[in-house]
N, C-alpha and C positions, 0 to 999 in steps of 0.2 A: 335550852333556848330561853331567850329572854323575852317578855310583854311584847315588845315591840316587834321582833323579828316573829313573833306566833303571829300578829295582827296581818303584817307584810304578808304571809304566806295566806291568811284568810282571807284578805281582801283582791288577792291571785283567784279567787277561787268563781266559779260561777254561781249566783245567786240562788239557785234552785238547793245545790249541794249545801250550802250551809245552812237554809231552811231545814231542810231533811235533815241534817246534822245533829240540828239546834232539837226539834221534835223529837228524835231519838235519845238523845243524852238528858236533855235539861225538860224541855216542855212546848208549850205549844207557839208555833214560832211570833216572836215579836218583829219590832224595825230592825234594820238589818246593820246599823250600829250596834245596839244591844246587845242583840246576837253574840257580832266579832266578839265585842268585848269580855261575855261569857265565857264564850269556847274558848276564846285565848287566855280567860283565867284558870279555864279548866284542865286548859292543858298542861298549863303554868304547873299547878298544883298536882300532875300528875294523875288525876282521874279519868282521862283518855286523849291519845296519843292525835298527832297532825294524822296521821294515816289513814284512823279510823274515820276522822270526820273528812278527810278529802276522799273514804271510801262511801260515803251513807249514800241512802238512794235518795235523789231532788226530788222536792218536790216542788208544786205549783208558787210561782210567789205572787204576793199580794195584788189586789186591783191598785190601779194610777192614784196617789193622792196628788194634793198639790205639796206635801213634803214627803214626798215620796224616799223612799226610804234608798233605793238603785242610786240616785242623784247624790245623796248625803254619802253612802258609800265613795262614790268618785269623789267626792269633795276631801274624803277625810284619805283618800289614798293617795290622792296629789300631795296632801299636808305633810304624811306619811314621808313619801315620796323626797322632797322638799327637803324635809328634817333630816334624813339620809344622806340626802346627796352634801350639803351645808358639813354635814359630820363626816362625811368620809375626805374632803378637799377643802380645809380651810383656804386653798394657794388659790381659789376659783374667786373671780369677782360675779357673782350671779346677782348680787343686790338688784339692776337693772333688771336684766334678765326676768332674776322672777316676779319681780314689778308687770313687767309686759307681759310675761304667764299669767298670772293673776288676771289681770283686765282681760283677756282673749277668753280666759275660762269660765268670769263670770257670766260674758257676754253669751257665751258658749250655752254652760246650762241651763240658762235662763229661755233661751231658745229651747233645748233637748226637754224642760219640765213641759214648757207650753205645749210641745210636739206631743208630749207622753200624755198631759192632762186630758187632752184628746182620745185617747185610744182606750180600749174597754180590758187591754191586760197590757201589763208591762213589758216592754221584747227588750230584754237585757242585751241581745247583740248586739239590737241595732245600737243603743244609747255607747255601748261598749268599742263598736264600730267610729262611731261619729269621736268621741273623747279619744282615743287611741290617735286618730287623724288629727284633732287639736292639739295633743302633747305634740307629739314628733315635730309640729309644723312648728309650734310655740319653741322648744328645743335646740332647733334648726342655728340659729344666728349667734347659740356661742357655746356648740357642741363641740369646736375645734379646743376648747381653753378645756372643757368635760372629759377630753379625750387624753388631752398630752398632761392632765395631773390624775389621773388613773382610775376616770369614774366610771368609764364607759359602758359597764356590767351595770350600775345604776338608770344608766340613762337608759340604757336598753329595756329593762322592766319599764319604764318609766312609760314607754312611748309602746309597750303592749308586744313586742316581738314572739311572735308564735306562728304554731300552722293554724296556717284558716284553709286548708280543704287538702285533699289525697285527688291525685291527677294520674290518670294512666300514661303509658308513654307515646303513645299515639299523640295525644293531644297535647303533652308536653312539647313532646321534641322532634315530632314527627316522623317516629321508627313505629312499627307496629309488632310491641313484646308485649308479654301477660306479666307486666309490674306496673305499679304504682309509683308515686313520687311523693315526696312530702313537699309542699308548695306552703313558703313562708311569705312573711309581711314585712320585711326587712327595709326602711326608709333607703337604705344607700344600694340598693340592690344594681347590679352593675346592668346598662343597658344591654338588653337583645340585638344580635346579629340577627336578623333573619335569613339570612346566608347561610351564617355555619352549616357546618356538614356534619351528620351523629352517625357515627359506623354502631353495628349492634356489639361489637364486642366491649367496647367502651360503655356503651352504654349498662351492658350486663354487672361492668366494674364499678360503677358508680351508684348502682341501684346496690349492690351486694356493700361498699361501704356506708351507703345510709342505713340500709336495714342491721347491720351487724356493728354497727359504729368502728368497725377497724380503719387503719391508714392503706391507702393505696399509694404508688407508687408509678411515677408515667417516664420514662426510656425512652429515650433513641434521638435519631438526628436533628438537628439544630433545622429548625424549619417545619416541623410535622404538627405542631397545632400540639403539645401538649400543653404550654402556660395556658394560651388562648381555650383550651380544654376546660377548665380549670372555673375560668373568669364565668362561660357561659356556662356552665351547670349552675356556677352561681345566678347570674342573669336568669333562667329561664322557670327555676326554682324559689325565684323571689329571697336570695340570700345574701348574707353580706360577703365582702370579697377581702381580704387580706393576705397581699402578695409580699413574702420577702425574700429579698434578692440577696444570696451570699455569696463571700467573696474571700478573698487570701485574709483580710483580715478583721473578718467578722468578729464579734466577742458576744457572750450567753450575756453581759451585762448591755450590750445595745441590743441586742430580740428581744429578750426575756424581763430583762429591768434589773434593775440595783437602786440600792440606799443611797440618796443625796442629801441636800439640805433643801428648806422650802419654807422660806420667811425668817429662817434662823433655827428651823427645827427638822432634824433628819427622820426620812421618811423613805419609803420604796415608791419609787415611778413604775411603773407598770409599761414597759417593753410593747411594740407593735404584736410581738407574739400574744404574752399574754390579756392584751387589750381584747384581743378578737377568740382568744380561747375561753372567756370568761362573758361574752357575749352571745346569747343561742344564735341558731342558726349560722352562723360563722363559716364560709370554705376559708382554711388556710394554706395558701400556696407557700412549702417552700423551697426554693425555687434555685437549681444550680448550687443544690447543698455540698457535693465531693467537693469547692471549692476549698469549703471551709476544714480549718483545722478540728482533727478529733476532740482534742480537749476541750475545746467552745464547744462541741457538738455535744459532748455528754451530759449535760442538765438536760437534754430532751428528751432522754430517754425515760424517764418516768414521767411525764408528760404523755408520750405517745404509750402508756401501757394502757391496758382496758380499765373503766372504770375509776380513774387514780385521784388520790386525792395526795397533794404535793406539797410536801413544806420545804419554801424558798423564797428569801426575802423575809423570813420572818412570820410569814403566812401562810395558810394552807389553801390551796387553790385545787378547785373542780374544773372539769371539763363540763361548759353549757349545753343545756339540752341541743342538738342538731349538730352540734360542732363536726365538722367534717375537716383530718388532712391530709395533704396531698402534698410528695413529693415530683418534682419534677427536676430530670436532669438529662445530659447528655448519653451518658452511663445509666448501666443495670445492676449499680449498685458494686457491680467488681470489678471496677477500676476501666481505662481506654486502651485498649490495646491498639487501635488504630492510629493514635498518638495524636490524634487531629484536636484533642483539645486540651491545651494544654494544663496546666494547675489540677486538674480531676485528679481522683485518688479514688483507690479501694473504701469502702465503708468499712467501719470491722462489724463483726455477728451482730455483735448484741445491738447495733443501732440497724443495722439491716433488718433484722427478724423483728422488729417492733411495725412493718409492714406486711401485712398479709398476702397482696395481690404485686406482682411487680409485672407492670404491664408492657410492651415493645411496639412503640411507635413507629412507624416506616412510610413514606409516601404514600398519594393514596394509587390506585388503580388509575391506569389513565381513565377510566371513563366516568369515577367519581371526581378526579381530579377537575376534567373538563367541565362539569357539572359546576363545581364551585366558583371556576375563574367565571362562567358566564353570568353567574348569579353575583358575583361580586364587581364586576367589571361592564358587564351588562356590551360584550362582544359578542361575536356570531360566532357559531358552531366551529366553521370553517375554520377563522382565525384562531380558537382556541387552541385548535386542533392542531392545527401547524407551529403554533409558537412550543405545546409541549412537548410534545414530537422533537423539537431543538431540546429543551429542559432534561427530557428522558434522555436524550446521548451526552449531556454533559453530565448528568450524575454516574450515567452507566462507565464514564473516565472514572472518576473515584477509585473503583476498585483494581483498576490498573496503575495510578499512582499521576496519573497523566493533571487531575482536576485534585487541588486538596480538599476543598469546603466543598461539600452536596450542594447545588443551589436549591432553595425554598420556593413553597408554594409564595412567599411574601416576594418575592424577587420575580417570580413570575408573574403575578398583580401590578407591581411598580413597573416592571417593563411594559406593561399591555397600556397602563394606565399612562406612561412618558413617549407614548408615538406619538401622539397629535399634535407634541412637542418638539420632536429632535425626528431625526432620520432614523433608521430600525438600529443602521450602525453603532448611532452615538447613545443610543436606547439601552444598547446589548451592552456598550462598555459602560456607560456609568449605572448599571443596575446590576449587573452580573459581574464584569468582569475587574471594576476597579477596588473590588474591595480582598481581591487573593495575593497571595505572592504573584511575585513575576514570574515564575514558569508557569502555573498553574492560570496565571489573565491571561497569560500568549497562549496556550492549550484552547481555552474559552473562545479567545476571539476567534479561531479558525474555526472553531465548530459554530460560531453563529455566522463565519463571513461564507461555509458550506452547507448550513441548514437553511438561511432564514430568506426567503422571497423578498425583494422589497415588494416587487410589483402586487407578489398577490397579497400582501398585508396592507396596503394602499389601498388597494380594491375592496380591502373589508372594513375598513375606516368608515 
């Protein structure tokens, strides 16, 4: 490793740890530039490793100066920071940008010294806390230009991506198991349903690929909440979310990235996949993968092995700390035998077995089911009760050939949610029944023109 990339990794580190560090190797600790600069010579030179010094025991750091040594650290990791990001995407116009960083930052710890020259010890979190909340916000207005020229892994350190606490499931997600959760700080983290509904076996799946970093894999009917599965673990875990959607004619050079040109000089863009596999915390959805052709599929296979470090595009790329993937399909990976969807295909072995868990999605129970439509629709018991009662005999057609498509719990929300609009009739057709072939809509409409009350769904209005 080189000067710079030793400093990067020291200045990652908590202030206590390179104290202790510094005392053990070199001497008695000085300001915490000094320090870096030490250890990252030392390491330079080979006289002890990143490991050791990210292993020492911390100790106490210094009382509050007014050049307090925690501030000058932030200061020189932004610079850091800055210099990195400048060198890794000449194609970025950030001039402004970091002009407007600058002034927000100085303003920033100029405030955080005053705060600190107050206090009788230094509390690195919190200083750590508050800066962390200034990059991201500072960041924010031209992260899109950061993203699509392929610095996203930068900006991520930048703006402090880590766990800030371990959460039981209880209070995560409202199931009562004996697991923990890792609970990130991820700026983009996808909004909270408070609806959703967490069954325990999912939940077991998703805990077992956090703790074990394997790929899990989510099956079954079109409408069962796996994408949506997906989104809110990230949501509720404070994580970033990157869904990609394949198709007949996906390619490994639009996911993954390829060599183009970039101001006149050829370079690798970095793919939606690899954007979000090289940023921590990361769920990646991907999503309706049988669509896609085998041969686009194969670069993901060393990607999804344990541990991998990959040389593609000319580079070697690691999986981010927390990175989590997830596929999601119609299919359990061995093709449709019910023919209902069509373009799927078998997966072959070797891209299958790079999944550990392949999990089987299926409606929920009616009486979780009823559960969700009331929390999400905010209907009475009653009405739920009777509209799924309809839902349950048009799916239980399926298997006799009578209904092609299962209808969805989303279909069942759009109906409940289009009465106050239309008649139940005109409800039932254009939410249910206009979107099947024509034997399969005439099958539909008779079982909502023999299931559905108008009167008593009036009366529950």
């Amino acid at each position: 490793m080189n000067i710079k990339t030793v400093k990067l990794e020291l200045l990652r580190l908590n202030s206590g740890i390179i104290a202790g560090a510094y005392s053990v190797i070199i001497g008695h600790p000085i300001g915490q530039s000094d320090m870096i600069d030490a250890l990252a010579q030392s390491i330079v030179n080979g006289m002890v490793t990143l490991d050791q010094v990210k292993g020492a025991r911390p100790v106490p750091t210094a009382k509050a100066t007014g050049s307090d040594p925690q501030i000058t650290t932030i200061q020189e990791t932004i610079k850091l920071m800055q210099d990195e990001l400048h060198r890794k995407s000449d194609s970025i116009d950030t001039s402004n940008g970091l002009k407007q960083i600058e002034a927000k930052l100085v303003a920033k710890l100029d405030q955080v010294k005053a705060e600190v020259s107050k206090a009788q010890v230094i509390d690195p979190k919190q200083i750590e806390s508050q800066v962390t909340d200034l990059i991201a916000s500072a960041f924010e207005p031209f992260k899109q230009a950061v993203q699509s020229a392929g610095a996203e892994a930068i900006v991520a350190d930048m703006s402090g991506i880590r766990i800030v606490e371990r959460r039981n499931c209880m209070d995560t997600f409202g199931v009562d198991l004996p697991f923990e959760f890792d609970i990130y700080n991820h700026p983009n983290a996808p909004a909270i349903d408070p609806n959703f509904i967490w069954t325990e076996d999912i939940l077991r799946s998703l805990v077992f690929a956090q703790d074990t970093g394997s790929n899990v894999w989510l099956g079954g009917l079109k409408g069962t909440g796996k994408s949506e599965t997906a989104r809110q673990f990230s949501a509720r875990t404070g994580r970033g979310f990157t869904r990609i959607n394949f198709h007949k004619y996906s390619t490994a050079s639009e996911y993954i990235g390829d060599v183009g040109l970039t101001n006149g000089q050829t370079t690798f863009k970095q793919g939606d996949f690899l954007q979000a596999y090289t940023c921590p915390s990361s769920v990646i959805l991907l999503d309706e993968v049988t669509n896609c052709s085998e041969g686009e599929l194969a670069p993901l296979n060393a990607f999804l092995e344990p541990n991998p470090i990959v040389n593609y595009g000319g580079q070697a790329w690691r999986k981010a700390k927390g990175v989590m993937v997830i596929g999601a399909d119609n299919t359990l990976l061995s093709g449709d035998p019910s023919g209902l969807y069509g373009g799927t295909k078998a997966m072959n072995v070797a891209f299958g077995e790079r999944f550990a868990l392949v999990v089987e999605f299926t409606h929920m129970d009616k009486s979780i089911e009823m559960n969700a439509v009331m929390r999400h629709t905010g209907c009475s018991k009653a009405l739920a009760d009777h509209v799924i009662d309809a839902f349950r005999l048009a799916r239980s057609k399926v298997e006799t050939g009578d209904v092609i498509d299962s209808p969805s719990i989303r279909q069942v929300l759009a109906f409940i949610r289009a009465l106050p609009y239309m008649s139940t009739a005109k409800a039932w057709e254009t939410t249910v029944c206009a979107r099947q072939p024509l034997e399969s809509a005439t099958a539909l409409k008779a079982i909502g023109n023999a299931t559905l009350n108008e009167q008593l769904i009036r009366g529950e209005l």
